[in-house]
C-alpha positions as CSV (number, residue, x, y, z in Angstrom):
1,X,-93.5,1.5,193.0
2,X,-90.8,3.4,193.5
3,X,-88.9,4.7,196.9
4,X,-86.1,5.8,197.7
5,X,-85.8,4.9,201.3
6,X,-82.5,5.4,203.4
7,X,-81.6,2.6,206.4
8,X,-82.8,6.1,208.5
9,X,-85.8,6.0,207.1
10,X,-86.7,2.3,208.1
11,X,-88.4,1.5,211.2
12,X,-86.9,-0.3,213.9
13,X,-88.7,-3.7,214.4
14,X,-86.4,-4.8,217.4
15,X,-87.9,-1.5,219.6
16,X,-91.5,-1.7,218.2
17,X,-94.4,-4.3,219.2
18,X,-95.3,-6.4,216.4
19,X,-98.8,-5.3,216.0
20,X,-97.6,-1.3,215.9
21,X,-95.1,-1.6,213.1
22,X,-96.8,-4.0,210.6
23,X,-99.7,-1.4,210.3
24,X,-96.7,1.3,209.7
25,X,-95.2,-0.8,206.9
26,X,-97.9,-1.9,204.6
27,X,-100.5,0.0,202.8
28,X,-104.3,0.5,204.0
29,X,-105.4,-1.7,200.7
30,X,-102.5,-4.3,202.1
31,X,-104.2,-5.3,205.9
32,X,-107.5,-7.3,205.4
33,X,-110.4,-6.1,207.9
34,X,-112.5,-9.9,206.9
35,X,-110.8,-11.8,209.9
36,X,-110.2,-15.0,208.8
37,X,-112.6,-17.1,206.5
38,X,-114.2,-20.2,207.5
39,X,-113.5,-23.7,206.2
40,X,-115.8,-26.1,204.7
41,X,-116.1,-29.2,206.3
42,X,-114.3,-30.8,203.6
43,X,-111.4,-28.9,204.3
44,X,-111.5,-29.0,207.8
45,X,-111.5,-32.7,207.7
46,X,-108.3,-32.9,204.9
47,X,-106.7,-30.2,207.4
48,X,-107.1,-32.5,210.1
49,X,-106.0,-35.6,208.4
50,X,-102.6,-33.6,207.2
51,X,-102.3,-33.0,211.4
52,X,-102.6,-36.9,211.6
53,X,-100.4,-37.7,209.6
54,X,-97.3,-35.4,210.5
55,X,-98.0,-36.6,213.7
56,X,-97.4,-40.1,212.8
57,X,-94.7,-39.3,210.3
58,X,-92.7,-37.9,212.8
59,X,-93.4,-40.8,215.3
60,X,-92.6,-43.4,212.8
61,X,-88.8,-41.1,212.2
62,X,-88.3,-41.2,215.7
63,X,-89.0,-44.7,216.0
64,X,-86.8,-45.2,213.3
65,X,-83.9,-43.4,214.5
66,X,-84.5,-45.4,218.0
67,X,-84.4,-48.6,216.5
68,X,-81.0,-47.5,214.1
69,X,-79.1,-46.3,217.5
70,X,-79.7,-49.0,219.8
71,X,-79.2,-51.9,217.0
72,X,-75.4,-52.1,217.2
73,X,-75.3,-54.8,220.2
């Protein structure tokens, strides 16, 4: 696809509400009208389990960095 599209030509996003300009900038064949899709059980439970674990990842770092600052006594 080819344009030629000045900096005058570009909307402004910093004026413009999010939802108003993203339908201005993309094609009618580019904006889905399905919503989103639903998950299988399957994935909802590997989804979940990925939450789980970040959780504890970042629980375990903290912990972690805890433990390194206060072991200089």
């Amino acid at each position: 696809m080819k344009t030629k599209e000045t900096a005058e030509s570009l909307p402004i996003v910093s004026k413009m509400p999010a939802t108003t300009w993203v339908h201005d900038v993309l094609d009618p064949d580019q904006l889905s009208g399905f919503g989103r899709c639903k998950l299988g059980k399957g994935t909802l439970i590997l989804f979940w389990g990925l939450r789980i674990y970040v959780v504890l990842m970042i629980f375990l770092v903290a912990l972690s960095i805890w433990n390194t600052l206060h072991s200089g006594k």
